[in-house]
KETIMI-318110 format. One line per 10 residues: their letters; for each residue x, y, z of C-alpha. Coordinates in nm, 4 decimals. Layout:
// KETIMI-318110
a	X Y Z | ...
END
This chain:
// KETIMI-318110
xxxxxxxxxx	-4.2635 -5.9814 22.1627 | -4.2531 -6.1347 21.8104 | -4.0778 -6.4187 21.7275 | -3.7765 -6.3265 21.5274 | -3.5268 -6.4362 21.2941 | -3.2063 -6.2650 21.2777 | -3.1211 -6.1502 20.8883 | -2.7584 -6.2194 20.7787 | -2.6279 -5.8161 20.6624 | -2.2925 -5.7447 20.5489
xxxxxxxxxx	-2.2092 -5.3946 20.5468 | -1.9497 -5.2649 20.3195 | -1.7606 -4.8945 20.4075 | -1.5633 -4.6825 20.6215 | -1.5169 -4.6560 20.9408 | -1.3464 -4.3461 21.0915 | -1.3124 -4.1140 21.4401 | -1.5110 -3.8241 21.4534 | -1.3245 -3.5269 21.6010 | -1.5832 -3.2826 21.7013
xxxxxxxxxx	-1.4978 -2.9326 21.7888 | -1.7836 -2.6916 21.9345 | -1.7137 -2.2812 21.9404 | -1.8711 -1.9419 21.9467 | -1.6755 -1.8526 21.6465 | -1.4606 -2.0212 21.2881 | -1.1706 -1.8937 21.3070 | -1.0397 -1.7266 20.9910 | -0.6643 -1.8646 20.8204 | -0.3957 -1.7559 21.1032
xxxxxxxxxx	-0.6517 -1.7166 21.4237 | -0.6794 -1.9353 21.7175 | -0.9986 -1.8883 21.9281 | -1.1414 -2.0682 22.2084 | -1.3417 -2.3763 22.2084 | -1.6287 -2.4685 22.4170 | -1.6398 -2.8623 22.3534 | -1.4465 -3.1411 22.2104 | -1.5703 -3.4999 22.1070 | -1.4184 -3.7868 21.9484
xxxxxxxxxx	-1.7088 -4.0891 21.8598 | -1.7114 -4.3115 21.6323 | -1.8439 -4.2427 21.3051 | -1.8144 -4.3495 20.9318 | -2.0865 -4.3950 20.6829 | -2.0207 -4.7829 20.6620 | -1.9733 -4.7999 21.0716 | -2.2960 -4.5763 21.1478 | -2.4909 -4.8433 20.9034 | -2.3678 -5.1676 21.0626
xxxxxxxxxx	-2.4241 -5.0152 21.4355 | -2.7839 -4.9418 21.2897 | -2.8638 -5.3075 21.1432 | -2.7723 -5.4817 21.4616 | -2.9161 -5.2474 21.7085 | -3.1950 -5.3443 21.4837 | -3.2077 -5.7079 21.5373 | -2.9769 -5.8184 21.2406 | -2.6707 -6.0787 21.2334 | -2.3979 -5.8207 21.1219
xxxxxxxxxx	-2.0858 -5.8501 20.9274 | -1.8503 -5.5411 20.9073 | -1.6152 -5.5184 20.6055 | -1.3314 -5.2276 20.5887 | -1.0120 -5.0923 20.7389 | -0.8874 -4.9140 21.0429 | -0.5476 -4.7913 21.0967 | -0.3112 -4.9458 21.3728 | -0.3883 -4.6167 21.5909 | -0.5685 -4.5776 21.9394
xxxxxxxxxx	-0.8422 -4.4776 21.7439 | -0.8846 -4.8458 21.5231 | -0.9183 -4.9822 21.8554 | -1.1734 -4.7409 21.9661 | -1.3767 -4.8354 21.6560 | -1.3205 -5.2018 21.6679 | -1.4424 -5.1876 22.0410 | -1.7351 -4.9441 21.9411 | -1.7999 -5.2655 21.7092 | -1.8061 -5.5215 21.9753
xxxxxxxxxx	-1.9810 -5.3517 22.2310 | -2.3085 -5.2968 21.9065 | -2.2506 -5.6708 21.8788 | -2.0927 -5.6104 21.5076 | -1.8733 -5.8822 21.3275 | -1.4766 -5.7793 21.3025 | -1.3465 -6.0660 21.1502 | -1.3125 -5.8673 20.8454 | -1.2265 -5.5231 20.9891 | -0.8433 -5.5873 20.9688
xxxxxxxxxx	-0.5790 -5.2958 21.0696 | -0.3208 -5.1456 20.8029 | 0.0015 -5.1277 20.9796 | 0.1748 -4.8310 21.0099 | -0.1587 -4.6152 20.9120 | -0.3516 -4.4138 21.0397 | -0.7526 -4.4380 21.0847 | -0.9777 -4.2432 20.8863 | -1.0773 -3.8816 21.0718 | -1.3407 -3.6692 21.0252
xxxxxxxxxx	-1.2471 -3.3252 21.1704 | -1.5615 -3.1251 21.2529 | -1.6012 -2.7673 21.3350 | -1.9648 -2.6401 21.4627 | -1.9892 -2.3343 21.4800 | -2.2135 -2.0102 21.4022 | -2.5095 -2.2344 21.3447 | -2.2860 -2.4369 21.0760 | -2.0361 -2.7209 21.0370 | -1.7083 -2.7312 20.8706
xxxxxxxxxx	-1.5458 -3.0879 20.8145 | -1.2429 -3.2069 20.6370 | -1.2650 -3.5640 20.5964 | -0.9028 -3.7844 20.6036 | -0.9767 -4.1421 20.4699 | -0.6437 -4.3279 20.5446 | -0.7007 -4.6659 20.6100 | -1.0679 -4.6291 20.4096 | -0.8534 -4.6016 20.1074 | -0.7179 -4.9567 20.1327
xxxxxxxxxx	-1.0492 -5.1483 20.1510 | -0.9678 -5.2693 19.7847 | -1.1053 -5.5369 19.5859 | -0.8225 -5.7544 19.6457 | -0.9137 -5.7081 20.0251 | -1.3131 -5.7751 19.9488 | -1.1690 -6.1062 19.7576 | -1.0959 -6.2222 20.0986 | -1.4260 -6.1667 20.2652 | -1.6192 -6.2700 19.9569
xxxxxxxxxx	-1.7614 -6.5965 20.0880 | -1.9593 -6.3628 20.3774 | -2.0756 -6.1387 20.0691 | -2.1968 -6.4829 19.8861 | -2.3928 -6.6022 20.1892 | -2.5811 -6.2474 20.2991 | -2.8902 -6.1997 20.2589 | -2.8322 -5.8244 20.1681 | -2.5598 -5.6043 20.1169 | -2.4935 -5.2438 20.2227
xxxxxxxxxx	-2.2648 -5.0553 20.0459 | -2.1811 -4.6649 20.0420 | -1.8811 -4.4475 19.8801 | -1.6824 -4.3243 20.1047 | -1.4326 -4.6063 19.9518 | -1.2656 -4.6236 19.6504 | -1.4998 -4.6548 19.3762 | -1.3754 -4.9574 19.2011 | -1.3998 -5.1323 19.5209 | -1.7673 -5.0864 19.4989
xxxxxxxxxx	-1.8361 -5.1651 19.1297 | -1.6455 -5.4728 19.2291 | -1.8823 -5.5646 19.5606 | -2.1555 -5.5019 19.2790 | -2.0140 -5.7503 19.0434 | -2.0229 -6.0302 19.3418 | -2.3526 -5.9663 19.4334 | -2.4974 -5.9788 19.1072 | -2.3425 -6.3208 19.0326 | -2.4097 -6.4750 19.3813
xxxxxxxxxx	-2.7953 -6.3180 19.3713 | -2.7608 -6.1441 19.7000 | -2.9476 -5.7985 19.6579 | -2.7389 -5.4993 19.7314 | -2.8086 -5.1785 19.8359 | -2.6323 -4.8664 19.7077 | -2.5998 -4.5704 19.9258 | -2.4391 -4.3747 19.6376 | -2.3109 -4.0930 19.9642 | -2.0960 -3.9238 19.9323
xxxxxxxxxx	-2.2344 -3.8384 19.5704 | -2.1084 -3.9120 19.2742 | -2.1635 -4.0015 18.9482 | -2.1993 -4.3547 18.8836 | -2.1403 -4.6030 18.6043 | -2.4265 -4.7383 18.4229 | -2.3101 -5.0744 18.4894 | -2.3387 -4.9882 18.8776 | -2.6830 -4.8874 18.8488 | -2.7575 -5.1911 18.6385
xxxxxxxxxx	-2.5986 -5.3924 18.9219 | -2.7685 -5.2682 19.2484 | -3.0940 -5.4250 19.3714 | -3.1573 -5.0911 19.5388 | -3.0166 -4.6764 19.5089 | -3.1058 -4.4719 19.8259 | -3.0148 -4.1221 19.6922 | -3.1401 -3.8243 19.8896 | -3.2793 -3.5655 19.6787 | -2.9195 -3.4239 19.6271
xxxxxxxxxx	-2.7595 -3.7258 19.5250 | -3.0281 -3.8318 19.3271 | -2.9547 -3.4695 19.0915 | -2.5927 -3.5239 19.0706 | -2.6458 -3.9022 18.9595 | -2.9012 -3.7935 18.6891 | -2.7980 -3.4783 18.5771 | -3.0532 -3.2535 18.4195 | -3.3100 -3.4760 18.4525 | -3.6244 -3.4484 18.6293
xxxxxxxxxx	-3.6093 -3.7062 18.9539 | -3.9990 -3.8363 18.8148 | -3.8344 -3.9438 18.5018 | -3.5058 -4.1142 18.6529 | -3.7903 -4.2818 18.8921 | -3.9767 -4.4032 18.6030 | -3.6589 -4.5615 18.4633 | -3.5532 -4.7733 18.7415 | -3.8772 -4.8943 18.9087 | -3.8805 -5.0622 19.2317
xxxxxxxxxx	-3.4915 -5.0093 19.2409 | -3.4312 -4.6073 19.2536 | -3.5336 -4.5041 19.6474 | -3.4836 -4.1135 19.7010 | -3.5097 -4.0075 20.0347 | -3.6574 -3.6117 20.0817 | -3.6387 -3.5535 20.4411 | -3.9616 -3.4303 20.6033 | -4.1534 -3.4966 20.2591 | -4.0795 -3.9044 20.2627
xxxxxxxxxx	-3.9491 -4.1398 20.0568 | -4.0124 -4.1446 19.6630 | -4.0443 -4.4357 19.4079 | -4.2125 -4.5855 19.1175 | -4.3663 -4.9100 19.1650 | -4.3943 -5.0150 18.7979 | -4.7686 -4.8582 18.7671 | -4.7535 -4.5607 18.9530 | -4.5355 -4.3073 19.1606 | -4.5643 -4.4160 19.5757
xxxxxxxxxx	-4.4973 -4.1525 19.8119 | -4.4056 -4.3239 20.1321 | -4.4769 -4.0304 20.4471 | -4.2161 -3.9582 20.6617 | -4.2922 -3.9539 21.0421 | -4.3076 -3.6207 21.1462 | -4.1409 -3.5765 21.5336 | -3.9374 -3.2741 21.7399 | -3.5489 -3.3384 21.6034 | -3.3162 -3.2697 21.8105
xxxxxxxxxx	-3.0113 -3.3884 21.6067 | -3.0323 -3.5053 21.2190 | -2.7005 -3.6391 21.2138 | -2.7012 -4.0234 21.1283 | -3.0598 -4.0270 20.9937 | -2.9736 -4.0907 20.6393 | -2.7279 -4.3870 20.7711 | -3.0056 -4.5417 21.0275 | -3.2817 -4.5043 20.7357 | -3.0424 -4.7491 20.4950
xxxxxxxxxx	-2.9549 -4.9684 20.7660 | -3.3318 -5.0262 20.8530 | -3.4244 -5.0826 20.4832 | -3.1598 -5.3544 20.4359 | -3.2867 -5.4982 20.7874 | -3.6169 -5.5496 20.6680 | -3.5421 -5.6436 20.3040 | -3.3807 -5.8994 20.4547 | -3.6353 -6.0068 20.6544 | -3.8515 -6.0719 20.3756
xxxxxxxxxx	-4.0726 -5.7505 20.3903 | -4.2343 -5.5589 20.0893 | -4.0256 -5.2172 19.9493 | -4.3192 -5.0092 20.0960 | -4.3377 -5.1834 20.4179 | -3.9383 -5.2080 20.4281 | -3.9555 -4.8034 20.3542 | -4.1815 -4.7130 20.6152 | -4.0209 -4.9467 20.8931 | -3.7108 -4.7245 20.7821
xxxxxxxxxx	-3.8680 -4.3653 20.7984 | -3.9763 -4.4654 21.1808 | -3.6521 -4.5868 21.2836 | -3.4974 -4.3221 21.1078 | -3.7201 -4.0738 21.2998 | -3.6113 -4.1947 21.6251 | -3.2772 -4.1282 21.5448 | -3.3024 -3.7689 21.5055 | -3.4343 -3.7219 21.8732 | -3.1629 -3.8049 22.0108
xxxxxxxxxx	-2.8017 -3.6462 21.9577 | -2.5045 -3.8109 21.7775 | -2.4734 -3.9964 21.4691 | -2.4904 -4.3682 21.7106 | -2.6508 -4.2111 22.0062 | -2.9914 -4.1972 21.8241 | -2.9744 -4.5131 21.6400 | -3.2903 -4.7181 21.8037 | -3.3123 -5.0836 21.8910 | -3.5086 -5.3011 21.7897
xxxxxxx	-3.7697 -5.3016 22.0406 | -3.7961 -4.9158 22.0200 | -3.9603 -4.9210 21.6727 | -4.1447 -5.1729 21.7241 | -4.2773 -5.0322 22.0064 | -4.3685 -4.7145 21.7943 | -4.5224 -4.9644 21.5502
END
């Protein structure tokens, strides 16, 4: 085994209960039908990255907000148990946690999202954690919380010089002052066409070199390097379950930012751990450890 240091990474985002329903058939307004399943894991953008980073070796620090329901203490113990800093995950009383209610069915998913407690991770609540921001090595931020919380978390970073990483999911458009602000943008090819409307993704590339990272699924990971455009492969395996991969792919880029490596290297150690998630089902269940990439390495 290598010798290893453990990077500090403070994830920023929600943290929510999946509710998972499996069936034959949707039903249509006014039907009931039968199910054939029902799950409730833990999920969240900002929860799925910070289980990532320290199943991946890192010293992580969780920052958002569950409700005072069974379900904040299901997360906060889904936390412990992936050896995940709580100090900073504080319950709202008298609200509920953040739900994600998922239908698959007929080869599909429906979801309605609730963010409850998501909504109150403010920047008056980041004040309080902003010493842990000030002494990361890297930041991970995404937007399934309020967006002036994040242009806020942006603002601290860029005056402390701790590089952040912007997972601008779910999209939206962002302020210029955002992009200015990030160290790094992970759009998938999606996100990266709602951020720069009308504008071809080469161009947007060439604009914000060594910054703008768009992820493309089976076709890599794109980026301009200040000289040329660097296509960095994908690893190519039997998925079983794509869910997560986005989420373990961000988490393993901070990781190994933080650990000092190149943006190519830091890319690629991403793409592999990110293809080991998506042989396994669940959002967490694939998530690899440490050792399992580098064993793949």
């Amino acid at each position: 085994m290598s010798t290893y240091k453990k990077p500090k990474v403070t994830v920023i985002g929600s943290s929510s209960m999946d509710l998972v329903v499996t069936s034959s058939k949707r039903p249509v307004a006014g039907e009931t039908v039968l199910g054939e399943s029902f799950q409730a894991v833990p999920g969240g953008k900002g929860a799925n990255q910070a289980v990532a980073a320290a199943r991946l070796g890192a010293e992580v620090y969780m920052i958002g907000r569950v409700g005072d329901d069974m379900y904040g203490e299901a997360i906060l113990d889904n936390f412990k148990k992936n050896q995940v800093n709580v100090n900073y995950v504080q319950p709202v009383a008298e609200m509920e946690s953040g739900t994600a209610h998922i239908i698959l069915a007929e080869g599909d998913n429906s979801i309605i999202v609730v963010k409850a407690a998501n909504n109150e991770v403010t920047p008056a609540y980041i004040d309080q954690a902003a010493e842990v921001i000030r002494t990361s090595d890297i930041v991970l931020i995404q937007q399934e919380i309020p967006e002036e919380t994040v242009e806020h978390v942006a603002e601290i970073c860029k005056e402390s010089g701790v590089s952040l990483v912007l997972n601008p999911a779910p999209a939206r458009k962002i302020s210029p002052q955002l992009i200015e602000d990030a160290a790094y943008i992970t759009p998938n090819e999606h996100e990266a066409q709602m951020m720069f409307e009308g504008e071809d993704i080469g161009v947007s590339l060439r604009k914000y070199p060594n910054k703008l990272i768009v992820t493309e699924g089976k076709k890599g990971v794109r980026y301009y390097d200040g000289e040329q455009e660097v296509v960095v492969p994908a690893f190519i395996v039997e998925a079983i379950d794509t869910t997560g991969a986005g989420d373990t792919f961000n988490a393993a880029f901070a990781v190994a930012l933080a650990e000092g490596k190149s943006i190519k290297e830091s890319i690629s150690f991403a793409n592999l751990a990110a293809s080991i998630s998506v042989t396994k089902f669940g959002a967490q269940g694939g998530m690899p450890f440490r050792h399992e990439v580098e064993d793949r390495q």
